[in-house]
C-alpha positions as CSV (number, residue, x, y, z in Angstrom):
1,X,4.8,43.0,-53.9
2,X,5.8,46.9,-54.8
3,X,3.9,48.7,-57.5
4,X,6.7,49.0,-59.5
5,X,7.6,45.4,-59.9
6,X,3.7,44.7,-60.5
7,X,4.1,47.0,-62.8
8,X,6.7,45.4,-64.4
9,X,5.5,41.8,-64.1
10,X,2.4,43.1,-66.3
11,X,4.4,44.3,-69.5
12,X,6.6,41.7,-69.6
13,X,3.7,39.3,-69.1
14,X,2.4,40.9,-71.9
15,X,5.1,40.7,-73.8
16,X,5.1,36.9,-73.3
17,X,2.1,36.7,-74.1
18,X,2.4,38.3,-78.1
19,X,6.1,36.2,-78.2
20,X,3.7,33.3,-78.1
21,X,1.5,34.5,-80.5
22,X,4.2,35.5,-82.8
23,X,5.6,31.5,-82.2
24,X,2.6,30.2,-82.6
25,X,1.3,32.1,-86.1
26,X,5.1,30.9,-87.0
27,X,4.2,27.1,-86.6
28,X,0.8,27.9,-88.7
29,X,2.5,30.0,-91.3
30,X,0.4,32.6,-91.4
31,X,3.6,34.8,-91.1
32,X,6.7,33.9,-92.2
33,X,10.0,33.8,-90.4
34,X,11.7,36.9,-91.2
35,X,8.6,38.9,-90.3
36,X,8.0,37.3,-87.0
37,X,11.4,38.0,-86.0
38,X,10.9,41.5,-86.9
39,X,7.5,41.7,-84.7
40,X,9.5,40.2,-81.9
41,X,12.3,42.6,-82.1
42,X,10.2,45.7,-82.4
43,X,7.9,44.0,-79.3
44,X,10.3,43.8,-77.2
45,X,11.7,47.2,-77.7
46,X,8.8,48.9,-77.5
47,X,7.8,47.3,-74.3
48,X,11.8,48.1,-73.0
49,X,11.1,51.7,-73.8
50,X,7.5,51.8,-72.5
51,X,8.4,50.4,-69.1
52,X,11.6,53.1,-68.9
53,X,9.4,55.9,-70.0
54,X,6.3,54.5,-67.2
55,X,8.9,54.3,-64.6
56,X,10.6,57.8,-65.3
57,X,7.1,59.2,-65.2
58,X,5.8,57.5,-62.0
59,X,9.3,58.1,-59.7
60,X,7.4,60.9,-57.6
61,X,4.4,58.9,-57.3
62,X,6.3,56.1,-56.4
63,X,8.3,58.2,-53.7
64,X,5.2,59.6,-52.4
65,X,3.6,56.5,-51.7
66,X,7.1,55.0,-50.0
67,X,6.5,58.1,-47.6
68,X,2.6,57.5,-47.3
69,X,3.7,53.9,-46.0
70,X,6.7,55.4,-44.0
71,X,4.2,57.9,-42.7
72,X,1.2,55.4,-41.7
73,X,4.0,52.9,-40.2
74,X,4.9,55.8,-38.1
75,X,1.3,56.7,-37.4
76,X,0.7,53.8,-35.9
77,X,3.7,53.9,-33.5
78,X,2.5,57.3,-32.2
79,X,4.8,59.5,-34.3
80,X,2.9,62.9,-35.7
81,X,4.5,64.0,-38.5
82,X,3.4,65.3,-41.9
83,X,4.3,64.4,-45.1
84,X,6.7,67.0,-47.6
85,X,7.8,67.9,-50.5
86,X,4.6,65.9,-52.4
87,X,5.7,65.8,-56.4
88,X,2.3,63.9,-57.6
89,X,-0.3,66.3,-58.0
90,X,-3.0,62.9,-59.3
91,X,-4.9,61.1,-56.9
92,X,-1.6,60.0,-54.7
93,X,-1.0,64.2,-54.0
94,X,-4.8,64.2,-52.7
95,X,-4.4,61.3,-50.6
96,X,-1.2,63.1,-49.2
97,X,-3.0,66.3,-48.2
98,X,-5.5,64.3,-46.9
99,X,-3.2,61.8,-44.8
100,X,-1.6,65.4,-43.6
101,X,-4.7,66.6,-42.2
102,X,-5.8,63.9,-40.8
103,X,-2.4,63.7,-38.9
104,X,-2.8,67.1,-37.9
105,X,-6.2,66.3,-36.5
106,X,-4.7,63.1,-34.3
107,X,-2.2,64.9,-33.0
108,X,-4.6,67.5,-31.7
109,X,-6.6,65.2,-30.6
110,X,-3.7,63.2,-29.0
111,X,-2.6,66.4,-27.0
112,X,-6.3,67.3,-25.9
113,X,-6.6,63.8,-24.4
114,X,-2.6,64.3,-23.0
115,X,-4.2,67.5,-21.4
116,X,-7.3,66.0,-20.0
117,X,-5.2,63.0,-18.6
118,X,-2.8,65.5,-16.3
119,X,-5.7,68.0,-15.7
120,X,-7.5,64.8,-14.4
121,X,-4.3,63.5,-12.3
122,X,-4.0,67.1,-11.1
123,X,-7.4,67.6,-9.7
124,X,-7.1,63.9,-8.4
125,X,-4.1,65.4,-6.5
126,X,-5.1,68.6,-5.5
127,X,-8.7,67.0,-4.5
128,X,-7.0,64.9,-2.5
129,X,-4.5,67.3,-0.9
130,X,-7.3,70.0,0.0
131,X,-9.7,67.4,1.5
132,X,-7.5,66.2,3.9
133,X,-7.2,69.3,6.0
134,X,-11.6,69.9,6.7
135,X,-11.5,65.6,7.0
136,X,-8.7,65.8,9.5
137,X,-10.6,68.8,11.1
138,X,-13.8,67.1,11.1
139,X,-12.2,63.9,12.5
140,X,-10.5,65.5,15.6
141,X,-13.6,67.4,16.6
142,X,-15.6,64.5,16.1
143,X,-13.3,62.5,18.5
144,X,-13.0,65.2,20.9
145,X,-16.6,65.7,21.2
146,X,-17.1,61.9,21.5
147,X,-14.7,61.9,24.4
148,X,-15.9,65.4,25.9
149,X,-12.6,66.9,25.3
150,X,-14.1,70.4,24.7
151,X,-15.5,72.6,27.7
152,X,-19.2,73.2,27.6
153,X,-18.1,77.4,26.8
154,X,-16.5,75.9,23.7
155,X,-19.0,73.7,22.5
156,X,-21.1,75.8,20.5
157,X,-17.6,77.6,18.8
158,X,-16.2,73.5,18.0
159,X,-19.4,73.0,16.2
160,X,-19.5,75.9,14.0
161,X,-15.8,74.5,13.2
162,X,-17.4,71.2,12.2
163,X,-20.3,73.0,10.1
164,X,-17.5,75.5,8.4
165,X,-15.3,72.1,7.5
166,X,-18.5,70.8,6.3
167,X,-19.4,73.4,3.9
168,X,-15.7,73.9,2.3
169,X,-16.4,69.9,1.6
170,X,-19.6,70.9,0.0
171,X,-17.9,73.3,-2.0
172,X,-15.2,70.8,-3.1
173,X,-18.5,68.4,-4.2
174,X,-20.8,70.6,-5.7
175,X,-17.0,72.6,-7.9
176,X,-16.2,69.0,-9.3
177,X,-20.6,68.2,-10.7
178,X,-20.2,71.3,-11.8
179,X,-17.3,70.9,-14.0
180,X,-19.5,67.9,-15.1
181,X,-22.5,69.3,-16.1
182,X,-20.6,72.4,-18.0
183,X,-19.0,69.9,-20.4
184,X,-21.8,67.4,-21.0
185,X,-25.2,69.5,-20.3
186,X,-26.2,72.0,-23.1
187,X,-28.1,74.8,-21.2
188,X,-31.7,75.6,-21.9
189,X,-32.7,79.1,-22.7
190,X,-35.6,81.4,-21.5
191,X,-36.6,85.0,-19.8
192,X,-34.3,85.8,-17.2
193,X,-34.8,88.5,-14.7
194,X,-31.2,89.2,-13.7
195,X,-32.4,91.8,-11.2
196,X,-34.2,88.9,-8.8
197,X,-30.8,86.4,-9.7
198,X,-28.5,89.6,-8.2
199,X,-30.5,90.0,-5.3
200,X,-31.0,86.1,-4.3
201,X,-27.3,86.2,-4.9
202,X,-26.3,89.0,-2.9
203,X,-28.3,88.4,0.2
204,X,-26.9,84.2,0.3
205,X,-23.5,86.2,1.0
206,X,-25.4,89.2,4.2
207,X,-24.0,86.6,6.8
208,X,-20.2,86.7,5.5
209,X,-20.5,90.1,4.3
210,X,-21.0,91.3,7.6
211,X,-18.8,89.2,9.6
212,X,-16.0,90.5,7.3
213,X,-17.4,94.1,7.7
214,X,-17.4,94.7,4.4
215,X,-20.0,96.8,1.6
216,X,-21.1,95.2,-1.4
217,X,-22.2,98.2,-4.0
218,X,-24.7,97.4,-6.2
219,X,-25.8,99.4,-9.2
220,X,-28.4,98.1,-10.9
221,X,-30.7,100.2,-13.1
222,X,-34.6,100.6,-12.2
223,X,-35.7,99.5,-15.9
224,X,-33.3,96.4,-16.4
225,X,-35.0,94.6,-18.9
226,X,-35.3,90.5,-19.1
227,X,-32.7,88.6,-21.5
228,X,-33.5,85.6,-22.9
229,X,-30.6,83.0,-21.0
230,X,-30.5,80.3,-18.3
231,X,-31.5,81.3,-14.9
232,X,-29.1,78.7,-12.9
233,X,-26.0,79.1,-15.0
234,X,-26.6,83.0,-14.7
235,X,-27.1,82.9,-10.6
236,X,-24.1,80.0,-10.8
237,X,-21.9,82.8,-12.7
238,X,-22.7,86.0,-10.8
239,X,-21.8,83.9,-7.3
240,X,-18.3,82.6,-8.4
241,X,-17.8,86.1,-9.3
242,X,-18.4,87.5,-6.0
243,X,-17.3,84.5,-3.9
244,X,-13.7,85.7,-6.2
245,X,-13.8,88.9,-5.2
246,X,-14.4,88.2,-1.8
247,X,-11.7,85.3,-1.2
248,X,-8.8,87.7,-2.9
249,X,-10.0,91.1,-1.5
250,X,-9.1,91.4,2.7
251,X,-11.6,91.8,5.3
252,X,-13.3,95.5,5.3
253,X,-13.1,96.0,2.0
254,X,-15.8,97.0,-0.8
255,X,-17.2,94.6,-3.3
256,X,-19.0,96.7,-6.4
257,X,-21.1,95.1,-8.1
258,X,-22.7,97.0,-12.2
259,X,-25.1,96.2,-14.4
260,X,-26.0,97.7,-17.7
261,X,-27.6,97.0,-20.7
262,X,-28.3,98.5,-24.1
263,X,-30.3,97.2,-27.1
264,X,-28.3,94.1,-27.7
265,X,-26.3,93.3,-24.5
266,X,-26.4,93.1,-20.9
267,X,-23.1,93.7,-18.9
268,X,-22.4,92.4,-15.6
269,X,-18.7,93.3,-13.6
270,X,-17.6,92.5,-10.2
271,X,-14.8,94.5,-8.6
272,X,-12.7,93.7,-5.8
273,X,-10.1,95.9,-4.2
274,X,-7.8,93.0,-3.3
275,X,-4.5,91.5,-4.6
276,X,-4.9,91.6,-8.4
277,X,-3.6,89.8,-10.8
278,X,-0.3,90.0,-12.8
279,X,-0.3,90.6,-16.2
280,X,1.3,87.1,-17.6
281,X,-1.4,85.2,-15.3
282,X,-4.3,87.3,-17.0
283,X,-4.4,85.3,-19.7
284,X,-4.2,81.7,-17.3
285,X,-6.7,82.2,-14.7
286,X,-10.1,80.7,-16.7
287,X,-8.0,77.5,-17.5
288,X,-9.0,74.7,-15.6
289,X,-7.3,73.9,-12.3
290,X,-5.3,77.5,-12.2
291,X,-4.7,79.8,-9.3
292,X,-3.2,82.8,-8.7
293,X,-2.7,81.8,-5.2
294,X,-0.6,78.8,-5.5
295,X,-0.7,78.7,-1.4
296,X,-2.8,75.2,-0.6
297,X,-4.9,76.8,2.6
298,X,-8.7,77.2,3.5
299,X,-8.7,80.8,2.7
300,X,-7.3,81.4,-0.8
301,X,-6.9,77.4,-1.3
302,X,-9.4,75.1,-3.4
303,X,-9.4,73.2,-6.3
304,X,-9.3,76.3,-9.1
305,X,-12.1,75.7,-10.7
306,X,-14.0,78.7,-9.8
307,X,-13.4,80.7,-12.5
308,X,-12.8,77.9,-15.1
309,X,-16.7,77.0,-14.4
310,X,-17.5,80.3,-14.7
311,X,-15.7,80.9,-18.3
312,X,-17.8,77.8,-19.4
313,X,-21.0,78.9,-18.3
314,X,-20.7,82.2,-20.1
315,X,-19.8,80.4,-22.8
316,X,-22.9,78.2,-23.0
317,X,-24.9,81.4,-22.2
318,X,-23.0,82.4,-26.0
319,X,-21.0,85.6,-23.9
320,X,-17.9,86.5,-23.4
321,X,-15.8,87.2,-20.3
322,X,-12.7,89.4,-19.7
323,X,-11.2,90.5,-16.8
324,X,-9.0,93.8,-16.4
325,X,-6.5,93.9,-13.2
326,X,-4.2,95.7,-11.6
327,X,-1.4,93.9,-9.6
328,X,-2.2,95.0,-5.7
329,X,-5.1,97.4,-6.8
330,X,-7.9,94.9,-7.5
331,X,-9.1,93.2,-9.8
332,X,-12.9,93.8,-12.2
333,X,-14.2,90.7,-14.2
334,X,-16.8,91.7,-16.5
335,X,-19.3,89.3,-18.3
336,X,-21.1,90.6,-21.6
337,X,-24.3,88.7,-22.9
338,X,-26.6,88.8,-25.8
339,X,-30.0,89.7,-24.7
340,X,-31.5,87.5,-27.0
């Protein structure tokens, strides 16, 4: 039943109610007929009148709580929509802001779980695109070498194929616990030495460095101090960074690589003299699953995670990162932490 008909169903219940106490002081005489008609009269007039005044008064709340229900019935059919032009500023206006922010809240909600469903389909897709080529690769050297397909002056070249197939799957692995450990794995801070991280770092890339005949230029100052952070998210960061630079930056050319620091902040950049990044993808390229290089090969390829792992970690670490780029020219991402 509505409100306003309960509403109504109490005064005229209590109007029955004093018509039969009128009737039945009549049949005692303890009032006499004139007067009881009188009482009944004015009774039932004043009730008229105070139901038309209660139901002039409560029209907006009544309209509010006909769109609360509207609202909620549309709520629960998936529909986000918020609730205007609230008259009643009692307890029914509160509920109304209330029910409004709560909608707002569900719909966010509804559109970060929309956005975690596709960025899961994508990765499912590109995952499964990008492993197929080092599988297939594995496959057919596998069979050929099973078979002894491949010369005996080959042999040694087919299975550094298999062991470079081998580590891109690695890579595809150890991207994808990564992005699992970023979002459920709060880090655990302590001295760093950032110097030792750089160099471990730098010297895991010598063999590639050289083969691509290239210089990485370190600058790292002699009295670098220790910063209180997270050793394996910090080595984790500074190789994505370089491993960036190097897959969007050709063969031969220089890799830099600065540090500095001052009372409050230690800066790391990495700059790459490769293919840059335009302006309206600047502002993309830490979202999960995004690439500049929307080619799907070995090279330039992978699952575009890189960065997006990266963004977290420095995030955990409670820094920032930016990155400042120059379409063609090269690209410098730059990492700013607290040192305490």
């Amino acid at each position: 039943m509505k409100l306003k008909w309960l509403i109504a169903t109490a005064y005229f219940g209590a109007v029955t109610v004093a018509l039969l106490i009128i009737w039945f002081s009549l049949q005692k005489m303890v009032i006499v007929t004139t007067t009881a008609y009188l009482l009944a009269a004015m009774l039932i007039v004043s009730v008229l009148l105070g139901f038309g005044l209660a139901s002039i008064l409560l029209r907006p709340t009544f309209k509010d709580l006909s769109a609360l229900s509207q609202q909620s019935h549309a709520l629960a059919n998936g529909e986000f929509r918020r609730i205007e032009n609230i008259h009643s500023k009692t307890e029914i206006g509160a509920l109304a802001n209330d029910f409004n922010q709560m909608n707002d809240k569900l719909e966010a909600a509804f559109e970060q779980l929309q956005t975690a469903e596709k960025d899961k389909n994508d990765m499912i897709a590109q995952l499964a695109h990008d492993i197929k080529t080092p599988i297939t690769a594995i496959m057919a050297q596998s069979e050929a070498l099973k078979d002894d397909l491949i010369p005996a002056a080959e042999l040694k070249q087919s299975l550094t194929n298999l062991q470079q197939q081998s580590v891109v799957l690695n890579d595809f692995v150890e991207q994808l616990q990564q992005v699992s450990l970023t979002t459920t794995r709060a880090v655990e801070m302590g001295p760093v030495y950032l110097d030792r991280i750089l160099l471990t770092t730098v010297q895991s890339f010598a063999v590639r460095l050289q083969m691509e005949h290239r210089d990485l230029q370190a600058e790292i100052p002699d009295d670098l101090q220790p910063i209180s952070s997270n050793g394996a998210a910090l080595a984790r960061i500074c190789q994505n960074l370089i491993s960036n630079a190097l897959k969007y930056s050709p063969a031969g050319s220089p890799i830099e690589l600065q540090v500095s620091q001052d009372a409050t902040t230690t800066t790391i950049s990495v700059t790459d003299h490769g293919i840059g990044i335009a302006p309206d993808q600047q502002a993309l390229i830490f979202n999960r699953l995004y690439r500049v290089d929307q080619s799907r090969n070995l090279t330039t390829g992978g699952l575009g995670l890189g960065l997006y792992i990266t963004a977290a970690l420095v995030n955990q670490l409670h820094g920032q990162i930016n990155v400042q780029s120059t379409l063609g020219a090269g690209s410098t991402f730059t990492v700013h932490l607290p040192n305490q």
